[in-house]
ZAMARBA-410266 format. One line per 8 residues: for each residue x, y, z of N, C-alpha, C. Coordinates in pm, whole numbers, plus 50000, padded with zeros to 5 digits. Layout:
X,Y,Z,X,Y,Z,X,Y,Z ~ ...
END
This chain:
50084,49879,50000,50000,50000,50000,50087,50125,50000 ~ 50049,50229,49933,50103,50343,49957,50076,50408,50117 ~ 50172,50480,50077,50192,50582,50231,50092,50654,50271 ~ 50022,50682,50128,49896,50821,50139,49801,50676,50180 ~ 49763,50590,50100,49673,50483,50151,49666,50464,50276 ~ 49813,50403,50344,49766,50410,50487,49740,50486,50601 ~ 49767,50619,50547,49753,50746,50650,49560,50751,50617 ~ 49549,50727,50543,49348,50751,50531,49291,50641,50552
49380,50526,50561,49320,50397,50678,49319,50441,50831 ~ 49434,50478,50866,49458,50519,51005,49363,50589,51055 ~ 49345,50721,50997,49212,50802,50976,49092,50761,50976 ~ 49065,50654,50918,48943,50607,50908,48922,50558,51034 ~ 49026,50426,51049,49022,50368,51181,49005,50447,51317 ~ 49070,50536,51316,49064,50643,51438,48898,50741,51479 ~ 48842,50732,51320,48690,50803,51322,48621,50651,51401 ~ 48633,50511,51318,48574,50486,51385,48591,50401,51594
48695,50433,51617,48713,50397,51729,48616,50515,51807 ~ 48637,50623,51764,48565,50776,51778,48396,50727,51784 ~ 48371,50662,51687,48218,50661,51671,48189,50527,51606 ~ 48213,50378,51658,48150,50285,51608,48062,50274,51535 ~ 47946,50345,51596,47825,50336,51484,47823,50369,51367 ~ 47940,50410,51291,47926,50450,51121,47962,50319,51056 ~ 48009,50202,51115,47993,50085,51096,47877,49994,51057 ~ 47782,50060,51119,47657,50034,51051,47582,50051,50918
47650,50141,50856,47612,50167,50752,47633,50104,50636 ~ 47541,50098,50547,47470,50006,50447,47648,49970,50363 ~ 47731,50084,50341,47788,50076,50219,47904,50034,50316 ~ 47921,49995,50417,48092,49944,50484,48027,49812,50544 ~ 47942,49734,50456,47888,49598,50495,48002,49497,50453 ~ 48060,49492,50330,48189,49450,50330,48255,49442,50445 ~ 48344,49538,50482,48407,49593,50604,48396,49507,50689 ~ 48229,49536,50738,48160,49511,50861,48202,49330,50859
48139,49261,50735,48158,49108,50743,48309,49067,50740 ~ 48385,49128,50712,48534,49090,50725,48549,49092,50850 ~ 48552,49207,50923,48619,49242,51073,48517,49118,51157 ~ 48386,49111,51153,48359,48990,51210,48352,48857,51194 ~ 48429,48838,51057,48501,48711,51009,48620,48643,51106 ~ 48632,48754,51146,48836,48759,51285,48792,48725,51363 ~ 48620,48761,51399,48587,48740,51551,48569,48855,51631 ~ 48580,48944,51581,48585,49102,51656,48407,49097,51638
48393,49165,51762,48252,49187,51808,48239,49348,51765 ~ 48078,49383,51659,48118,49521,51654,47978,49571,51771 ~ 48025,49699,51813,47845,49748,51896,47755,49723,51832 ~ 47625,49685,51889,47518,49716,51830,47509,49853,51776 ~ 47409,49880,51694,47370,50052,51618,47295,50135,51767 ~ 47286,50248,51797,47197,50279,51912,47066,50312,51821 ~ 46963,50290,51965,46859,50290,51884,46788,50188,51803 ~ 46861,50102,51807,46872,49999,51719,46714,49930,51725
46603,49883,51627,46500,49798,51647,46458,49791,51478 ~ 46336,49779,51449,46264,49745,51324,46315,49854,51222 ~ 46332,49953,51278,46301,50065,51163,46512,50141,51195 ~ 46521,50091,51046,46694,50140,51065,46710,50280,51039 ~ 46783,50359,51130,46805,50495,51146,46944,50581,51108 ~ 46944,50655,50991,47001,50659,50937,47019,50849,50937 ~ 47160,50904,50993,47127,51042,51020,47266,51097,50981 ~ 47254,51226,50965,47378,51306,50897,47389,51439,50941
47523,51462,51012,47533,51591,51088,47577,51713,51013 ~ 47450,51835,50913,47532,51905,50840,47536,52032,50906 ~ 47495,52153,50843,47536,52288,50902,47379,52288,50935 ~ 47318,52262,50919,47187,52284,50939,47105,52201,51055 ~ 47196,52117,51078,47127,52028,51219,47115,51871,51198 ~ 47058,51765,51247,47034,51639,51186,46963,51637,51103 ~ 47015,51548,51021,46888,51535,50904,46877,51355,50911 ~ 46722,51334,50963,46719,51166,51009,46588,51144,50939
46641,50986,50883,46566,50947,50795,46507,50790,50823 ~ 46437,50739,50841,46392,50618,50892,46373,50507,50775 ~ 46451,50428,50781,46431,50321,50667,46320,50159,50704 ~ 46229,50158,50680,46159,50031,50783,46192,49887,50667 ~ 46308,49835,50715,46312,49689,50681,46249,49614,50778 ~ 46257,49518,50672,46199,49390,50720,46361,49331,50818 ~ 46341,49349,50920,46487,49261,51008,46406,49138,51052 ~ 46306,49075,51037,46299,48948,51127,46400,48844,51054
46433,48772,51164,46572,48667,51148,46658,48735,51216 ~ 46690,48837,51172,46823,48905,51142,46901,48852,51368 ~ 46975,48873,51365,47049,48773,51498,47185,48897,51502 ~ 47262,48930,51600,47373,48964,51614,47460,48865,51619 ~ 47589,48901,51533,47701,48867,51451,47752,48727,51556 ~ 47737,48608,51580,47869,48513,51660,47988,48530,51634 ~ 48046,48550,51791,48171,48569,51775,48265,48439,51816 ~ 48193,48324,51824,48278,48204,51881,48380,48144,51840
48498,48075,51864,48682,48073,51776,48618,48000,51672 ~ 48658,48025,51534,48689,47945,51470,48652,47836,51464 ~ 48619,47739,51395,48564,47574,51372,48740,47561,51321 ~ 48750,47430,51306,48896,47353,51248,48831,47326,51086 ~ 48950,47420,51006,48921,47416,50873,49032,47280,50814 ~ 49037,47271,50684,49134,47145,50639,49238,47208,50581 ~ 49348,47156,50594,49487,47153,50546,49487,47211,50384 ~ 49473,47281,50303,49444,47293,50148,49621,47220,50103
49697,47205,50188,49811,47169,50139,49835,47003,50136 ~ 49724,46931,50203,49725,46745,50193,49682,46737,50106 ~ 49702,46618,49988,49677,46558,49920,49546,46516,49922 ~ 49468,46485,49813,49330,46422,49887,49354,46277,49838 ~ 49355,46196,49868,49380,46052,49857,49211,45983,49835 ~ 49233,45858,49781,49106,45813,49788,49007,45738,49895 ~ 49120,45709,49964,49089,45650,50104,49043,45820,50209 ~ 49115,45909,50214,49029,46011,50247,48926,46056,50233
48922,46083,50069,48806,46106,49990,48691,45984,50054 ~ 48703,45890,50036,48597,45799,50089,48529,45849,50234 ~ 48664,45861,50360,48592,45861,50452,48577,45991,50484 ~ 48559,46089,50414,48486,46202,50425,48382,46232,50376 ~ 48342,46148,50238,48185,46121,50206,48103,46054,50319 ~ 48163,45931,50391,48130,45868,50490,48074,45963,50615 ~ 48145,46044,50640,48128,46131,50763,47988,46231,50703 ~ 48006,46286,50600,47919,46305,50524,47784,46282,50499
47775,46160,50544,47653,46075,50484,47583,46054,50680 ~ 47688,46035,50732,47630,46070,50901,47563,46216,50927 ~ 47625,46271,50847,47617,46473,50923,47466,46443,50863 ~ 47461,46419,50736,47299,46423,50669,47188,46363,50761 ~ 47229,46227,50797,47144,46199,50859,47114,46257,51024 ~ 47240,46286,51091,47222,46414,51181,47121,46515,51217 ~ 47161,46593,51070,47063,46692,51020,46924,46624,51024 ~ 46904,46515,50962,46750,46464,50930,46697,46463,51078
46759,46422,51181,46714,46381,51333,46694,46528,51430 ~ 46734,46599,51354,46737,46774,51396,46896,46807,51508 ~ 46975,46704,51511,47098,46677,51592,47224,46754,51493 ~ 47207,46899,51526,47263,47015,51447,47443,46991,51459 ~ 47472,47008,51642,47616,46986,51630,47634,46892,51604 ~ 47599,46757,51615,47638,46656,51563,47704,46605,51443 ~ 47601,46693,51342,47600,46714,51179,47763,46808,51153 ~ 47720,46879,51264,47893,46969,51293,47990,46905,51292
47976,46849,51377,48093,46773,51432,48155,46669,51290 ~ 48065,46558,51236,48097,46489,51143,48128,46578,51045 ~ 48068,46684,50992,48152,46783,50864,48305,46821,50915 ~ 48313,46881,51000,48436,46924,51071,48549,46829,51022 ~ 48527,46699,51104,48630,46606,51061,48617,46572,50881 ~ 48484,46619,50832,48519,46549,50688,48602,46693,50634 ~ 48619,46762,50629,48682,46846,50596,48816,46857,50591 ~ 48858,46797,50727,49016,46798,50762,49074,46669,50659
48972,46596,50616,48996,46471,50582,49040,46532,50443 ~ 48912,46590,50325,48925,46623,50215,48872,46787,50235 ~ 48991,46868,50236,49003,46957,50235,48943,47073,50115 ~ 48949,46978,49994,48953,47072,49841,48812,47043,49804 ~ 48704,46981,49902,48528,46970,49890,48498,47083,49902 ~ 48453,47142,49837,48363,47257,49809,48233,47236,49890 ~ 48165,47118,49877,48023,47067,49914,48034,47045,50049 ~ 48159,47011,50102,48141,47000,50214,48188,47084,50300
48246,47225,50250,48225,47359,50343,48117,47424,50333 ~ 48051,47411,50234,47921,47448,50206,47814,47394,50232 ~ 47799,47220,50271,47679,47192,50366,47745,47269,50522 ~ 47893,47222,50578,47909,47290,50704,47826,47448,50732 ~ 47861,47498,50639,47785,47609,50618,47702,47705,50662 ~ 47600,47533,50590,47469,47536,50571,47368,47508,50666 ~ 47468,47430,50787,47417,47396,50892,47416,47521,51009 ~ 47530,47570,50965,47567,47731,51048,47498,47818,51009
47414,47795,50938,47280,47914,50914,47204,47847,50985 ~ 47169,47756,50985,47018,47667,51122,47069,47702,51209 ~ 47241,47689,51244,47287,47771,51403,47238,47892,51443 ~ 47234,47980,51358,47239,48125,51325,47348,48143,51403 ~ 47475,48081,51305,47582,48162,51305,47664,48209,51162 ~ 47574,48290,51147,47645,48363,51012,47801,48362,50962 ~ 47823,48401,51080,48028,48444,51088,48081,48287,51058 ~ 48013,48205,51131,48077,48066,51082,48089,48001,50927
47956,48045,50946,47884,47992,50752,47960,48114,50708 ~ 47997,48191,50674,48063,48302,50576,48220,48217,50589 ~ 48252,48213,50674,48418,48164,50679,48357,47983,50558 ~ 48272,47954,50641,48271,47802,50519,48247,47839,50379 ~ 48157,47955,50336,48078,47968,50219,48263,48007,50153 ~ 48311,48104,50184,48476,48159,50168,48560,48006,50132 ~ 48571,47917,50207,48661,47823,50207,48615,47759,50063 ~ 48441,47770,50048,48352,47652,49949,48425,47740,49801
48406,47863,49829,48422,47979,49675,48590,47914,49632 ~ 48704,47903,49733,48801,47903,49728,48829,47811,49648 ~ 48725,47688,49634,48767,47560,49616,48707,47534,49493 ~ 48596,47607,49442,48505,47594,49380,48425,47711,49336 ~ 48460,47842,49244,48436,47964,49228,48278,47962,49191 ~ 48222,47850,49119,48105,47831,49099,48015,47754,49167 ~ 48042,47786,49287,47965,47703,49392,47821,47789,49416 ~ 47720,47696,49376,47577,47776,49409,47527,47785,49515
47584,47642,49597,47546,47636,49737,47631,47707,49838 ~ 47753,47761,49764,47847,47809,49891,47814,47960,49869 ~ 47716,48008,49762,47695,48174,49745,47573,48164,49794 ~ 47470,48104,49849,47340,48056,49891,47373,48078,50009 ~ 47466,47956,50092,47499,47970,50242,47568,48120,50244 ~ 47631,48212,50211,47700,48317,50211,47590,48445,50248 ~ 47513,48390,50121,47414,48512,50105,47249,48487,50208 ~ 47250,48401,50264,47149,48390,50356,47249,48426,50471
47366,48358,50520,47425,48436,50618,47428,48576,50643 ~ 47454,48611,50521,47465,48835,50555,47347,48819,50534 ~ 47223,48774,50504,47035,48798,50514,47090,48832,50664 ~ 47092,48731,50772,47054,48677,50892,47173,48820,50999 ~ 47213,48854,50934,47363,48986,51005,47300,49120,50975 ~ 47184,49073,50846,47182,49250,50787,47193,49313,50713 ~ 47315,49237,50642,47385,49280,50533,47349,49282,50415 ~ 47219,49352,50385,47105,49353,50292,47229,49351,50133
47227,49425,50072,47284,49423,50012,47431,49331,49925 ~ 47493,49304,50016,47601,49223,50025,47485,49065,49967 ~ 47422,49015,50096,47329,48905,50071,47262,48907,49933 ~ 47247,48989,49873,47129,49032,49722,47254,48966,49644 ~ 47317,49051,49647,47488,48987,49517,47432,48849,49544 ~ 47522,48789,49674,47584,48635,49690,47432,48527,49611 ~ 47304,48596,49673,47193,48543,49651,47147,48569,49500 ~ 47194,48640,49429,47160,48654,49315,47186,48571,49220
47371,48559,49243,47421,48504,49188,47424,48319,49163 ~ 47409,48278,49310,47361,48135,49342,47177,48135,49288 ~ 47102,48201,49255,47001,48188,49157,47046,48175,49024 ~ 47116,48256,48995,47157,48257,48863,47217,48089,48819 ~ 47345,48082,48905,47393,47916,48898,47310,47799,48882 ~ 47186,47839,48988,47152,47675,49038,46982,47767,49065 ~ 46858,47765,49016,46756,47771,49093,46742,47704,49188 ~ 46689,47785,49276,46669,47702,49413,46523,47831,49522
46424,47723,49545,46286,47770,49573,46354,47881,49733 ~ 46411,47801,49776,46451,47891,49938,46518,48026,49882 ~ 46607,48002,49823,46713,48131,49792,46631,48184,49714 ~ 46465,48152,49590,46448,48265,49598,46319,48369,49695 ~ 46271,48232,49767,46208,48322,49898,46254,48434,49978 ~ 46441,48424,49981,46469,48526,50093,46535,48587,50010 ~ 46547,48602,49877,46581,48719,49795,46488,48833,49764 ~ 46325,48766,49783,46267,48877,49764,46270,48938,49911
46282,48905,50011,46310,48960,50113,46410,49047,50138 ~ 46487,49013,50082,46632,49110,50071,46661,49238,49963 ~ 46572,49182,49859,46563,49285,49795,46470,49401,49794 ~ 46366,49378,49868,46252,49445,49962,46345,49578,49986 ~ 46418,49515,50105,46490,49592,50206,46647,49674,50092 ~ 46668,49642,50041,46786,49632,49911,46729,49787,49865 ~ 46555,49777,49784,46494,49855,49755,46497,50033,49830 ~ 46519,49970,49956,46453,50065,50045,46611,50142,50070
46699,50079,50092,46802,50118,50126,46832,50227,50017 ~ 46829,50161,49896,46892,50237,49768,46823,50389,49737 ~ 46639,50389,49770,46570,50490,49783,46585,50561,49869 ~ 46626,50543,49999,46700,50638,50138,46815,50693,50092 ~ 46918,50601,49998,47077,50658,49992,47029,50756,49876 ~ 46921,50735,49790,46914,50835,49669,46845,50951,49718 ~ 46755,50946,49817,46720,51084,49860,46795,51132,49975 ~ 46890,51079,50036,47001,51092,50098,47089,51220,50011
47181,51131,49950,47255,51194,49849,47202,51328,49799 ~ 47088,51334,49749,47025,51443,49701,47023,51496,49776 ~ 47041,51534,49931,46989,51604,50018,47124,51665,50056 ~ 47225,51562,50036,47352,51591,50095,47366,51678,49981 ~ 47334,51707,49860,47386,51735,49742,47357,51904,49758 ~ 47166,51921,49778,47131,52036,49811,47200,52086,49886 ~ 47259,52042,50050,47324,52096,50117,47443,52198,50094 ~ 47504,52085,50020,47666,52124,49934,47647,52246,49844
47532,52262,49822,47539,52395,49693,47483,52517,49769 ~ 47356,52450,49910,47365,52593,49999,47491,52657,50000 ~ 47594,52590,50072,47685,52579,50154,47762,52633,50066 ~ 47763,52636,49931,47885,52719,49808,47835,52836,49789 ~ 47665,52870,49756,47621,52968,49758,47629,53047,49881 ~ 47621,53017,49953,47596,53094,50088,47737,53109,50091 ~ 47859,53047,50053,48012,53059,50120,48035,53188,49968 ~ 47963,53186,49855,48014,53239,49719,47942,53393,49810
47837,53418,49851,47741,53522,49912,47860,53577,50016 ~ 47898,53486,50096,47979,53546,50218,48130,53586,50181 ~ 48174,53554,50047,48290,53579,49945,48246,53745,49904 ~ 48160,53727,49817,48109,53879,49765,48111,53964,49874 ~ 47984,53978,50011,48008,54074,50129,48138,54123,50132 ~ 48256,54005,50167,48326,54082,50211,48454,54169,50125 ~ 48423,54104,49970,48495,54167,49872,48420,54297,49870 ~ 48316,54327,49892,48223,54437,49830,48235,54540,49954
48288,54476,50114,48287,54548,50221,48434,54608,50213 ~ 48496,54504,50170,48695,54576,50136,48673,54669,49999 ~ 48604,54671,49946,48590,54763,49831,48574,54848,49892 ~ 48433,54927,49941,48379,55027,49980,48495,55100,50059 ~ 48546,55024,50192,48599,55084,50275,48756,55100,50212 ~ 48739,55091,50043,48883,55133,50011,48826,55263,49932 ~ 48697,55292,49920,48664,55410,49824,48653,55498,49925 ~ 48657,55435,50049,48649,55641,50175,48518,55670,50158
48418,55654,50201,48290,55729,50148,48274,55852,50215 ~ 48212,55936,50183,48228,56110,50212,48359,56195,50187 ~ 48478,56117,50159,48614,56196,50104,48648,56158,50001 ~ 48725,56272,50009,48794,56256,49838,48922,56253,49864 ~ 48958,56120,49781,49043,56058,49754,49205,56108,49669 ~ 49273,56152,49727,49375,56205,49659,49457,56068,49570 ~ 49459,56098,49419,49546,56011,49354,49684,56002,49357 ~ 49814,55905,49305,49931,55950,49296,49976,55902,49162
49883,55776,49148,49986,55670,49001,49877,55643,48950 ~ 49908,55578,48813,49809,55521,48742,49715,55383,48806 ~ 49838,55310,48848,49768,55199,48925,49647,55204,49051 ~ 49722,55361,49088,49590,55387,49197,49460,55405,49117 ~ 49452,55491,49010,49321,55547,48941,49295,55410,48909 ~ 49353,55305,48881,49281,55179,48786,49201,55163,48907 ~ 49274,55093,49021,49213,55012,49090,49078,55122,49162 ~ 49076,55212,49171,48924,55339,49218,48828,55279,49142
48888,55287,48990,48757,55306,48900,48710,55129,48893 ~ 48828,55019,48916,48751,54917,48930,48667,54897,49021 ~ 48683,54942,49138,48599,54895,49288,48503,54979,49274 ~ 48501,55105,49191,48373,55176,49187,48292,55104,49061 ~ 48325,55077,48962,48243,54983,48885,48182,54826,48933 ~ 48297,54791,48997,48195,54644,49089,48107,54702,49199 ~ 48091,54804,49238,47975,54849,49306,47907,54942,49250 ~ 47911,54949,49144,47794,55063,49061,47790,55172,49101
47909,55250,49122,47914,55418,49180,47947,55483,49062 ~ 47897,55614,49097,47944,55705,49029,48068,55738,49022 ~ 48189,55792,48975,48313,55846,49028,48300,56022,48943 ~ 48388,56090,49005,48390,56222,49014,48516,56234,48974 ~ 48594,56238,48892,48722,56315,48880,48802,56441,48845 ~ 48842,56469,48974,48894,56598,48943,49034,56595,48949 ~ 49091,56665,48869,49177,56748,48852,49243,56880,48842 ~ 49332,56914,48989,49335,57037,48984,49535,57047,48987
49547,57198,49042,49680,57211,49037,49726,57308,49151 ~ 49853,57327,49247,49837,57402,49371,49897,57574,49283 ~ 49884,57573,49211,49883,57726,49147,49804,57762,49103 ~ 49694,57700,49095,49527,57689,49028,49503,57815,49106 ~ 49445,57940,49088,49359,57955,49164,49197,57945,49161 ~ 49123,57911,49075,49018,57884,49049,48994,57748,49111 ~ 49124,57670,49136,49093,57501,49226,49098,57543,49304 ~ 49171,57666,49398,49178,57691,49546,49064,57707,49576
48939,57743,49495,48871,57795,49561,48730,57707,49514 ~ 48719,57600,49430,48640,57503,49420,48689,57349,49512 ~ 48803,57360,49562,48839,57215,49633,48778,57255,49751 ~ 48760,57312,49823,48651,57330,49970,48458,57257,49962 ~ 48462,57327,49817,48310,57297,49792,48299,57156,49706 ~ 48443,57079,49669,48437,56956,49594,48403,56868,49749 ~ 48501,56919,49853,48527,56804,49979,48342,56836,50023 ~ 48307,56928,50009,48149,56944,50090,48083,56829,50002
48073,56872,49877,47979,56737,49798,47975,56573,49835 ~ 48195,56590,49858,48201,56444,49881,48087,56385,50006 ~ 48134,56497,50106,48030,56449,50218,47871,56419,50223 ~ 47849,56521,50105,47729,56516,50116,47663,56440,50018 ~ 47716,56353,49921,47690,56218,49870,47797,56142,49869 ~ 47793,56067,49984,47901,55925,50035,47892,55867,49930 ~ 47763,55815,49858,47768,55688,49792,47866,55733,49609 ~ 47879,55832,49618,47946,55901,49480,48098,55864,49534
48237,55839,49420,48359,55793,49422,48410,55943,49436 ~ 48468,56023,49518,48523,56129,49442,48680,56149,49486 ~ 48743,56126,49310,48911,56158,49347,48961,56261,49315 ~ 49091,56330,49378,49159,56401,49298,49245,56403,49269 ~ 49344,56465,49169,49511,56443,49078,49510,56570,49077 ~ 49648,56611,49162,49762,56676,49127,49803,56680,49008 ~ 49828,56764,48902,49875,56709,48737,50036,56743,48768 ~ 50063,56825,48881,50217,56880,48889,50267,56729,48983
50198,56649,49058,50229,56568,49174,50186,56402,49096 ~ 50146,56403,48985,50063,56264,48902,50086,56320,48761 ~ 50226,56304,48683,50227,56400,48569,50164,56267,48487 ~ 50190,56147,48521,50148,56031,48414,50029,55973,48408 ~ 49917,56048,48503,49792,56044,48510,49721,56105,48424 ~ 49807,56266,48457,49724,56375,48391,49791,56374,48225 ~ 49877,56280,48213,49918,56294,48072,49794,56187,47993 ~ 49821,56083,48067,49689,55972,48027,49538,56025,48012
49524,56151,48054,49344,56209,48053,49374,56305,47931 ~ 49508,56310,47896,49505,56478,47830,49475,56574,47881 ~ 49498,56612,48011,49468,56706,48056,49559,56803,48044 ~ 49477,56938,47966,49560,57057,47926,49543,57179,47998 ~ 49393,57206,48105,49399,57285,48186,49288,57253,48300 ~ 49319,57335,48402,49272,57291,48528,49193,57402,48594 ~ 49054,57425,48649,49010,57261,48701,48956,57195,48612 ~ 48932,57067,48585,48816,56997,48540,48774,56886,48553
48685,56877,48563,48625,56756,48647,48537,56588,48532 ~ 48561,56488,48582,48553,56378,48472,48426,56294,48525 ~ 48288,56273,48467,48197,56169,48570,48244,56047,48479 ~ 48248,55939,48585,48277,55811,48508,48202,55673,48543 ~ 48116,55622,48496,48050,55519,48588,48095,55367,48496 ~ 48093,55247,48589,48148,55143,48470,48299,55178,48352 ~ 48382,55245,48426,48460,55276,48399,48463,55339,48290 ~ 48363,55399,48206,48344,55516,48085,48337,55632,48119
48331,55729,48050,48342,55829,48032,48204,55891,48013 ~ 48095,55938,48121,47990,56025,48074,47936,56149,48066 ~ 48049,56219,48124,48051,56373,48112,48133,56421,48145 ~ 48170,56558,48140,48284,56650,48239,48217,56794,48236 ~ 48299,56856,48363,48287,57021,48378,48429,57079,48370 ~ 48410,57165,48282,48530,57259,48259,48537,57397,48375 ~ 48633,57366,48450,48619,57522,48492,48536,57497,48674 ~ 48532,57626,48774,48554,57591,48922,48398,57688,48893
48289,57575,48798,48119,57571,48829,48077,57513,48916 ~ 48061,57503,49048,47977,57465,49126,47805,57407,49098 ~ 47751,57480,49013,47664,57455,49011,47614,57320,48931 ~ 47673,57365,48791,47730,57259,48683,47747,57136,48738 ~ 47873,57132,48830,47911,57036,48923,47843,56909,49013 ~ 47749,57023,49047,47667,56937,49172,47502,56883,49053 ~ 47477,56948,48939,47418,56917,48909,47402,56749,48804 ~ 47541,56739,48761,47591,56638,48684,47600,56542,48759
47624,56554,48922,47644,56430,49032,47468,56389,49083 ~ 47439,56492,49040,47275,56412,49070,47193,56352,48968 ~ 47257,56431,48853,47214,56336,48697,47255,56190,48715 ~ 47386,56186,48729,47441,56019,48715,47476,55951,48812 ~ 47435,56005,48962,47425,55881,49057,47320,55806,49107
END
């Protein structure tokens, strides 16, 4: 495994030591039947009864959804050691082979007398005997589902596949085992597939049972998903909404509202007239000069306007202190003033008119 692989195992493992119960869930049923293949006992789900509960912690609170399977049967997982499996490395001889049909032919009749371990017991030893029987990890099995011990029959149905990839009876015992654990889904495959192989009237009684519940699961995870999905696009919109505020709040509070803005470089005028075009302001540009005297005596009544419409941009340029500003406007004499909204050009005043002035800022803001 890679390095990144096992750091997001670790992770995983650590969530669930954190919170067992996500173990429960439909899609780590795999998982779930391995780890209690070892013998590891997992918690029950809390809450746990008829109706499986299925919940997701987003920004908005729980969102819980009730799935009502059918659980009758269903049994918590046995955790008891191991049964004695067979050697896959002995030979099978024919004298083995014999007396493991033999043992065989006892377990059956076992079974017929309702004498379950018994039937155990004689498979057990036929197994050790002829190891590479498919049929006979797969009646063992089969008997470990009448136990209701699932975990047992999954380790036999495993040994039967090993031996025999097309075993109908060892995907039958497999897939009624995860029926009897839960493992809705998982059970539908194994059970599908052992229909497919071999009809058989039982396997398909508890397939429609499984697929009942199969049904239900898949309709919870699809309006699940969808829900998780809606969430995810609040959660971009509302994060894209809380992006804009505060671009639009660093804008403003870079335009000064009620002052005017003294320029120095070109880069300053760009960036004014952009932040005043992403907020739809007016801008005011003036240009004056400190030998002006006609600016000496309109810059008092430019700073009053600023105040007295905040929501208007208003800058000014030095042409003696910003010569590469005022070269970029063409500006040949001073004062004069530039309205600009969306970064165009929609009017100007020539000359220290006040009236002119204030009247053009109420035209275009």
């Amino acid at each position: 495994m890679e390095a990144a692989d096992i750091a997001d195992l670790k992770l995983f493992i650590d969530h669930c030591k954190s919170d067992p119960s996500i173990l429960h869930n439909p899609s780590l049923g795999y998982f779930r039947s391995y780890i209690e293949s070892l013998g590891a006992r997992i918690p029950p789900p809390p809450n746990s009864s008829t109706h499986a509960k299925i919940s997701d912690n987003g920004d908005e609170g729980p969102i819980e959804s009730d799935i009502d399977l059918d659980e009758t049967d269903v049994v918590e997982p046995d955790n008891d050691p191991p049964h004695m499996m067979g050697d896959p490395s002995i030979e099978n001889s024919e004298e083995n082979h014999d007396a493991a049909q033999t043992l065989k032919s006892k377990a059956v009749v076992a079974l017929s007398e309702g004498q379950l371990d018994k039937a155990i017991s004689h498979l057990t030893e036929a197994v050790t005997l002829n190891p590479h029987s498919a049929i006979l990890y797969a009646t063992r099995g089969e008997v470990f589902v009448k136990l209701k011990k699932p975990n047992a029959a999954i380790r036999d149905a495993d040994a039967a596949l090993q031996n025999n990839p097309d075993s109908a009876k060892a995907y039958k015992v497999r897939g009624m085992a995860r029926a009897i654990l839960g493992h809705w889904e998982e059970a539908a495959k194994d059970l599908r597939i052992a229909s497919k192989l071999d009809y058989d009237q039982e396997v398909d009684a508890v397939l429609r049972k499984v697929e009942s519940n199969v049904h239900k699961i898949v309709a919870h995870r699809r309006k699940y998903e969808l829900s998780r999905k809606e969430r995810e696009l609040k959660k971009i919109e509302l994060e894209k909404k809380r992006l804009a505020e505060a671009q639009a709040a660093h804008l403003k509070s870079s335009l000064k509202d009620g002052q005017v803005i003294a320029i120095q470089s070109k880069n300053e005028i760009d960036t004014k007239l952009n932040a005043a075009a992403k907020l739809k302001r007016l801008v005011v540009l003036y240009f004056t000069a400190t030998w002006c005297g006609p600016c000496r005596t309109i810059s008092p009544v430019y700073s009053t306007l600023a105040a007295n419409y905040p929501q208007v941009v208003f800058l000014k340029v030095d042409i003696d202190e910003a010569r590469e500003v005022a070269s970029t406007w063409n500006i040949t004499s001073v004062p004069i003033f530039f309205f600009i909204k969306d970064r165009k050009e929609m009017d100007k005043v020539v000359g220290a008119d006040k009236r002119s002035l204030e009247s053009k800022i109420v035209q275009y803001c």
